[in-house]
C-alpha positions as CSV (number, residue, x, y, z in Angstrom):
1,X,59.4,13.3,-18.9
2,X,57.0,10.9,-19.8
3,X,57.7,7.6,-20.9
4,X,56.3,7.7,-24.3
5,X,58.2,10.7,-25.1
6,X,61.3,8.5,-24.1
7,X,60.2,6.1,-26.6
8,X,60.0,8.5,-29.1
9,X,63.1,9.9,-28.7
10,X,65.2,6.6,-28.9
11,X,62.9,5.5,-32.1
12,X,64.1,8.4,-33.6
13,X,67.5,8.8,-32.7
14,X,67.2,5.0,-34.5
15,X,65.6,6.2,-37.4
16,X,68.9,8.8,-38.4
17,X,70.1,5.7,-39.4
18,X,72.0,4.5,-35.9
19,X,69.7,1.6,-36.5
20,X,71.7,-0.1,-39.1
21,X,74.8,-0.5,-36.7
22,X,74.0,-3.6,-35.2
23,X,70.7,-6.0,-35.0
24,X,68.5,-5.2,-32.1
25,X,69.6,-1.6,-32.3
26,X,66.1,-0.8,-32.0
27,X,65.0,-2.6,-29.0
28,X,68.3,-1.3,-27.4
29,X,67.7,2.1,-28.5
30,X,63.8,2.0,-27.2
31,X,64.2,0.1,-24.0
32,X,67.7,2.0,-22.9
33,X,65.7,5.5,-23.4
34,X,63.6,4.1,-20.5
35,X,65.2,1.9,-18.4
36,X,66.6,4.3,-15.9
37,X,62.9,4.3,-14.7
38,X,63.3,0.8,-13.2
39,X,63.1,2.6,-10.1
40,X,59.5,2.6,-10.7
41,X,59.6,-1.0,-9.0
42,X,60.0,1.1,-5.6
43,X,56.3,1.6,-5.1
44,X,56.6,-2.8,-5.0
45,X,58.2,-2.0,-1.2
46,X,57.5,2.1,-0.3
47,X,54.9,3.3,1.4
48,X,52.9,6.2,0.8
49,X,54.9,9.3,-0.6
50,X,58.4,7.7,0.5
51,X,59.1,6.9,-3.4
52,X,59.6,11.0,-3.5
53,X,62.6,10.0,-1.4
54,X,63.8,7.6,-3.9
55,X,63.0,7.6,-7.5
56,X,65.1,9.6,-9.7
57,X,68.1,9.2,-8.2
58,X,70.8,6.2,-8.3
59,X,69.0,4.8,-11.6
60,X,69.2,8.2,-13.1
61,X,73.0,8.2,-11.8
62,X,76.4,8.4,-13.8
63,X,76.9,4.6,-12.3
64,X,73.7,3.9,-14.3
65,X,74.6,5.0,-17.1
66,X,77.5,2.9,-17.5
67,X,76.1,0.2,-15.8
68,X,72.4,-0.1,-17.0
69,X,73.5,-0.4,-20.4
70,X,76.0,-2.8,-20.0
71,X,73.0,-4.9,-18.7
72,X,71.0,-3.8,-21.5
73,X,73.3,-5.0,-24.0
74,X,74.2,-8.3,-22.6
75,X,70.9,-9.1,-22.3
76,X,69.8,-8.3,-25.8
77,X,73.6,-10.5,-26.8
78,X,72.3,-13.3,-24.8
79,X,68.7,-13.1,-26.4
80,X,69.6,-13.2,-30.1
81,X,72.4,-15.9,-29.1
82,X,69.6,-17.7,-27.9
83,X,67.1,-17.3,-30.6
84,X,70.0,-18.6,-32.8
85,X,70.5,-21.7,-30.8
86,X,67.1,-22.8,-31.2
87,X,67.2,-22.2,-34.4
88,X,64.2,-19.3,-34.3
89,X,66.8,-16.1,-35.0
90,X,65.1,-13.9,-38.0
91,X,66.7,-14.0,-41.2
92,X,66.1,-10.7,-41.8
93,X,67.8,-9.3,-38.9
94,X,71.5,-7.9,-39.1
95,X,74.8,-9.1,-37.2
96,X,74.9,-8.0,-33.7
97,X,77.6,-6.7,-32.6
98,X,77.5,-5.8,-29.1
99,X,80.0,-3.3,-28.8
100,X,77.2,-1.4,-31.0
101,X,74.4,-2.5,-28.5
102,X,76.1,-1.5,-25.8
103,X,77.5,1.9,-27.2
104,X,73.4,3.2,-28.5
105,X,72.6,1.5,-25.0
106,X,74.4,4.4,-23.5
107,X,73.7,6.9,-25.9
108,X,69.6,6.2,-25.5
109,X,70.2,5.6,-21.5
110,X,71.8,9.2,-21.8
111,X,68.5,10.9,-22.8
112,X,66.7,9.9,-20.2
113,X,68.2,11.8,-17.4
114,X,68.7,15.0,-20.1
115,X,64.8,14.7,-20.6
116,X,63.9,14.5,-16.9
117,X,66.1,17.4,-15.9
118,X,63.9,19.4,-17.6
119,X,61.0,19.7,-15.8
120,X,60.2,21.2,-12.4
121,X,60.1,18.0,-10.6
122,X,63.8,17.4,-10.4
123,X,66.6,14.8,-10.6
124,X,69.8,13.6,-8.5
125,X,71.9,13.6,-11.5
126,X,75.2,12.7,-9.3
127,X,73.5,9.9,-7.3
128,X,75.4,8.4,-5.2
129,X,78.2,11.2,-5.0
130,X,76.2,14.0,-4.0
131,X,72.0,13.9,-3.3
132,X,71.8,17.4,-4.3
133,X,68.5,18.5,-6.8
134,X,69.0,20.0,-10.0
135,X,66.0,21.7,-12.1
136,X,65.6,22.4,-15.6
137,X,61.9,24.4,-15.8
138,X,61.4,24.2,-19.5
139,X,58.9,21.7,-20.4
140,X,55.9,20.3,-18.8
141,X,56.2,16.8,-17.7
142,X,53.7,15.6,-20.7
143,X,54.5,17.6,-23.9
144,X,51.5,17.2,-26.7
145,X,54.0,19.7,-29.3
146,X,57.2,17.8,-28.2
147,X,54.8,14.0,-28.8
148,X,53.5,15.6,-32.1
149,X,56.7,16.7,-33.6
150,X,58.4,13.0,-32.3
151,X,55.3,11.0,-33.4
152,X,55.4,12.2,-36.5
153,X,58.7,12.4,-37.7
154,X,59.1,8.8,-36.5
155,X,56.1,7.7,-38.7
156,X,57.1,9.6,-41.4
157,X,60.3,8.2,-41.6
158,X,59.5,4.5,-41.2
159,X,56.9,5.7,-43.8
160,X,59.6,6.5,-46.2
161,X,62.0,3.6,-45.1
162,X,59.1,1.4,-46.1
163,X,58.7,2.4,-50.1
164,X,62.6,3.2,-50.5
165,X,62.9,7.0,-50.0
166,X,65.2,8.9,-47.8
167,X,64.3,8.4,-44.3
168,X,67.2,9.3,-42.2
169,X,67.2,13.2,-42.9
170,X,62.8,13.4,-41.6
171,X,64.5,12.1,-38.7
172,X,67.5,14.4,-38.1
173,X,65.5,17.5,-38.9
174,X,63.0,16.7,-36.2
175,X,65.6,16.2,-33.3
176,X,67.1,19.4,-34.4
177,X,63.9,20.8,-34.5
178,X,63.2,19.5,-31.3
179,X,66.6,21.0,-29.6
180,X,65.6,24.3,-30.7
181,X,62.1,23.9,-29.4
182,X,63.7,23.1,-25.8
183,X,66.0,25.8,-26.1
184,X,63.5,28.2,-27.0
185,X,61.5,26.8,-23.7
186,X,64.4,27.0,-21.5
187,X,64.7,30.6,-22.8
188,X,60.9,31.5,-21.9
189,X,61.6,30.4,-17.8
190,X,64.1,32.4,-17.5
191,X,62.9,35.5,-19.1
192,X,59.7,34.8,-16.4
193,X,62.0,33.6,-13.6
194,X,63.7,37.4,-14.1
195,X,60.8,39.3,-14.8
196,X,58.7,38.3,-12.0
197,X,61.5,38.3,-9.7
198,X,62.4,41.8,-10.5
199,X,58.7,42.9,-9.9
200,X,58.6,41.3,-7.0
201,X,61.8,42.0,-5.4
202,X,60.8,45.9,-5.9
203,X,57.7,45.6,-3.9
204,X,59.8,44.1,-1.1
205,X,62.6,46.4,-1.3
206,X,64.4,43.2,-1.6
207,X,68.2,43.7,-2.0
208,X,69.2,40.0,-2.5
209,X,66.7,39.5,-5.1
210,X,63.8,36.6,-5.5
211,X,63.9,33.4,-5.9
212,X,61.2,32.4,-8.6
213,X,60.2,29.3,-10.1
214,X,58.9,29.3,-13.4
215,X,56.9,26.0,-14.1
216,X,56.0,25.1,-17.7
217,X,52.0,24.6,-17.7
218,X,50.2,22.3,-20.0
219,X,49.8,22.9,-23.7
220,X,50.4,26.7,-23.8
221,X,54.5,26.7,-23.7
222,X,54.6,30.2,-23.7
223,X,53.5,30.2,-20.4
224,X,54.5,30.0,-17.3
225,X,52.9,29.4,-13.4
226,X,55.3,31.3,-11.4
227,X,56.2,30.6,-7.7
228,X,57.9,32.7,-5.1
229,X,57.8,32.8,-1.1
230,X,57.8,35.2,1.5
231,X,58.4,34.7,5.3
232,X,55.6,35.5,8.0
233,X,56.1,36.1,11.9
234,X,54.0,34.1,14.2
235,X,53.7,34.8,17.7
236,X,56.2,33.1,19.4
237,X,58.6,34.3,16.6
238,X,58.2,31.1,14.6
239,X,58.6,32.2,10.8
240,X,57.3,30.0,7.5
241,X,57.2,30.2,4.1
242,X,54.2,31.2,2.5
243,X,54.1,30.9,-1.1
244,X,52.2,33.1,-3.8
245,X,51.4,31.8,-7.4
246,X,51.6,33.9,-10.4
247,X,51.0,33.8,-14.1
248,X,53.4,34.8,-16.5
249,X,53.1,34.9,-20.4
250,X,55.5,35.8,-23.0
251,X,52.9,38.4,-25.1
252,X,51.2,39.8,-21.9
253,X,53.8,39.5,-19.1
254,X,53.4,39.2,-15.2
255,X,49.5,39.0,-14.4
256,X,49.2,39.2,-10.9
257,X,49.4,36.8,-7.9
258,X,47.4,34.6,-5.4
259,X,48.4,33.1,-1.9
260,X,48.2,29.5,-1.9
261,X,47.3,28.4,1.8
262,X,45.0,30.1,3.0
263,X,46.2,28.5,6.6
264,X,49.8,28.3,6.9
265,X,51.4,27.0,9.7
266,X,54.9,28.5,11.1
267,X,58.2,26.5,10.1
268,X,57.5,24.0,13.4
269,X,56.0,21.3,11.4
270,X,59.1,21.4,8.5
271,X,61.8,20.6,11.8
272,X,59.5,18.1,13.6
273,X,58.2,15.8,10.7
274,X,59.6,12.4,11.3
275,X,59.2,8.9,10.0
276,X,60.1,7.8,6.6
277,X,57.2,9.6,4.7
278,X,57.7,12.8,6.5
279,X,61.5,12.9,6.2
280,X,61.3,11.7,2.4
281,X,58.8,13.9,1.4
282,X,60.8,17.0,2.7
283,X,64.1,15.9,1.1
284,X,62.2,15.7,-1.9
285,X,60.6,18.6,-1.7
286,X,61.8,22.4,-3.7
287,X,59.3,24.5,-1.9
288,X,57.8,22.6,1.1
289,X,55.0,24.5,3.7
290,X,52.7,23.3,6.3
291,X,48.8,24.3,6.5
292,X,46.4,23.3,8.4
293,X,43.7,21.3,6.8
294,X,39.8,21.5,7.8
295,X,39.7,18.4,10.1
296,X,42.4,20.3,11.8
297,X,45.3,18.4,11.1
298,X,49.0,19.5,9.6
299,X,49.7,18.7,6.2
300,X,52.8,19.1,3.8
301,X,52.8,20.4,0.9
302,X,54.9,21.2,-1.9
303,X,54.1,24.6,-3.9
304,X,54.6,23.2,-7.2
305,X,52.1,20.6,-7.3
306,X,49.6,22.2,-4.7
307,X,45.9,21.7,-5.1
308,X,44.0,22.6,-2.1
309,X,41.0,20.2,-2.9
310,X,42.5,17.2,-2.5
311,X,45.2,15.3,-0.2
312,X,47.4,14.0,-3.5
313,X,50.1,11.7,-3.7
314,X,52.3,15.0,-2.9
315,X,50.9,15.7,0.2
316,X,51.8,14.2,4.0
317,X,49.6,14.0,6.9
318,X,51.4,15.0,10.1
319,X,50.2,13.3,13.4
320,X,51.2,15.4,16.8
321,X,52.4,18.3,15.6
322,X,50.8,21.6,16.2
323,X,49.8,24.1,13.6
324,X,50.7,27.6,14.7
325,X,48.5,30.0,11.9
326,X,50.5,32.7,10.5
327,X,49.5,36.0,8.6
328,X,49.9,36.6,5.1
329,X,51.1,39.9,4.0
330,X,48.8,43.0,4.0
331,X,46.5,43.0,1.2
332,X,46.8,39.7,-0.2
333,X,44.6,37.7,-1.4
C-alpha cells in the first residue's frame, strides 16, 4: 500500500490510546508503519527494473520485524536521552520507556507487510527463508475509501482529544470498520476469481480448472480487472502464455474479455532473458509474456500492469532474442 495509508494506520492505532504508553509513541508508531520501505534506497544502486528483484523482500521479512524495530526504538531512546542532555527535552512529553517503544515499534512495523500483502503486486513475507510470492488481491494499491475512513477518524479523534471528549473509541470504531471493509474486499476477489474461472474453464473444457487473478481497480471496490492465460502453439512447437483481461462486477458479473498482446511471442524469450534486469524482472513477475514491440524488438511484460502504449517501469527490453509470433485463439479479439 501506499505510504500515507501506512501513516494513517499507525496514527490511529496511536489514537486508541496506545499513545499514552510511553513518550514518542507517536513518532514510533508513525515511522515503524513505514520503515520496512527503506528498501526504497535500492533505486540509490539498481538499475532499471532490477528493484522488482529486490524491494519487498528482506525489509518486509520476519528478521525485520524484530530487527527494524529494535532500531527504531533505540533510536528514538537515544534521541529523547539526548534532547534531555542538552537540556531541550519538552516538558510536556511523557517518560519513555523503551520497552513500550520498542513493543508499538513492532506492532506498527507489523502492519506494514499485512497492508502490502494485500494487493496484486506481492510480497516475500519469509525473506530470507524462502523467496516465494504471496498475493492478497483485495485492495488497490492507493485506496481513496480506506484514506477517507483513516483520515478522518484520525482528525476526528485528535479533534476530540483536543477539547476533552472521548477520543479513543472514533479511533477503534474506524479500524474495526476498516477490518471489515478489507474483509468484505478480500471476499469480492474471490467470488470474481471463482466466477470467472468457472466460465472460463467451461469454454475450455478445462478439467484442472483456471487460474484467475482478480485485481482491485481504482475507486470502484466492487470491481474487479480479471486476468487469466491460455497457451498457443507456434511452429516449431514453442508454446507461450497469452493472457486475456476481463471485467468483473459484483451487481453485473463477468463482462466479457480482451487479448492483451496483440503480438505475442512463444515462451523463447521467458528461458533466454539474461542479465540482471531480465532475470529480476522475471523472478518478480506473476504473469510474465513476451511481445514484439513495433521497432521490432522483444519486450517483457507482466499482465497485471500491461499498458501497450508505453514501455513503463514494468517492462524489459530484450536485446538478441527472437520473437517467434504466435496465434491467439479463434475468435478473439
Amino acid at each position: 500500500m501506499d505510504n500515507l495509508t501506512h501513516s494513517l494506520v499507525g496514527a490511529l492505532i496511536g489514537q486508541t490510546g496506545l499513545k499514552r504508553k510511553t513518550g514518542l509513541a507517536m513518532p514510533a508508531l508513525i515511522i515503524g508503519a513505514n520503515l520496512p520501505d527503506v528498501d526504497a534506497a535500492c533505486f540509490l544502486w539498481l538499475d532499471g527494473v532490477e528493484h522488482l528483484g529486490f524491494r519487498r523482500g528482506i525489509t518486509h521479512g520476519p528478521i525485520a520485524w524484530v530487527l527494524l524495530p529494535l532500531i527504531l526504538a533505540a533510536l528514538l531512546y537515544g534521541f529523547d536521552r539526548w534532547q534531555a542532555k542538552r537540556g531541550k527535552r519538552p516538558e510536556g512529553r511523557l517518560p519513555v520507556n523503551f520497552k513500550w517503544l520498542y513493543l508499538l515499534s513492532f506492532i506498527s512495523c507489523l502492519t506494514h507487510p499485512a497492508l502490502d500483502w494485500l494487493n496484486v503486486y506481492g510480497i516475500r513475507l519469509l525473506e530470507p527463508f524462502s523467496s516465494r510470492w504471496f498475493y492478497g488481491d483485495t485492495l488497490f494499491i492507493i485506496d481513496v475509501w480506506l484514506w477517507a475512513l483513516l483520515g478522518f477518524a484520525t482528525w476526528f479523534s485528535l479533534r476530540r482529544e483536543k477539547r476533552g471528549g472521548e477520543w479513543k473509541r472514533p479511533a477503534r470504531i474506524a479500524l474495526s470498520v476498516a477490518l471489515a471493509y478489507i474483509g468484505v474486499n478480500g471476499w469480492i476477489s474471490s467470488s470474481a476469481s471463482r466466477e470467472v474461472g468457472a466460465v472460463v474453464s467451461e469454454r475450455a473444457a478445462s478439467e484442472h480448472g483456471t487460474y484467475v487473478i482478480a485485481s482491485p481497480v481504482p475507486l470502484a471496490f466492487w470491481e474487479r480487472e480479471t486476468i487469466w492465460s491460455e497457451l498457443a502453439f507456434g511452429t516449431h512447437n514453442a508454446s507461450g502464455p497469452i493472457y486475456y483481461v476481463g471485467h468483473w462486477s459484483l451487481f453485473a458479473g463477468f463482462g466479457g474479455e480482451e487479448r492483451l498482446s496483440r503480438q505475442p511471442c512463444g515462451s523463447a524469450p521467458l528461458h533466454h532473458a539474461r542479465g540482471s534486469e531480465g532475470e529480476a524482472f522475471l523472478f518478480w513477475a506473476r504473469a510474465p509474456f513476451a511481445e514484439r514491440a513495433p521497432d521490432g524488438s522483444v519486450l517483457l511484460r507482466d499482465a497485471r500492469f500491461y499498458d501497450p502504449r508505453a514501455r513503463d517501469r514494468f517492462t524489459v527490453a530484450l536485446a538478441d532474442v527472437a520473437c517467434e509470433e504466435l496465434p491467439g485463439r479463434a475468435g478473439a479479439n
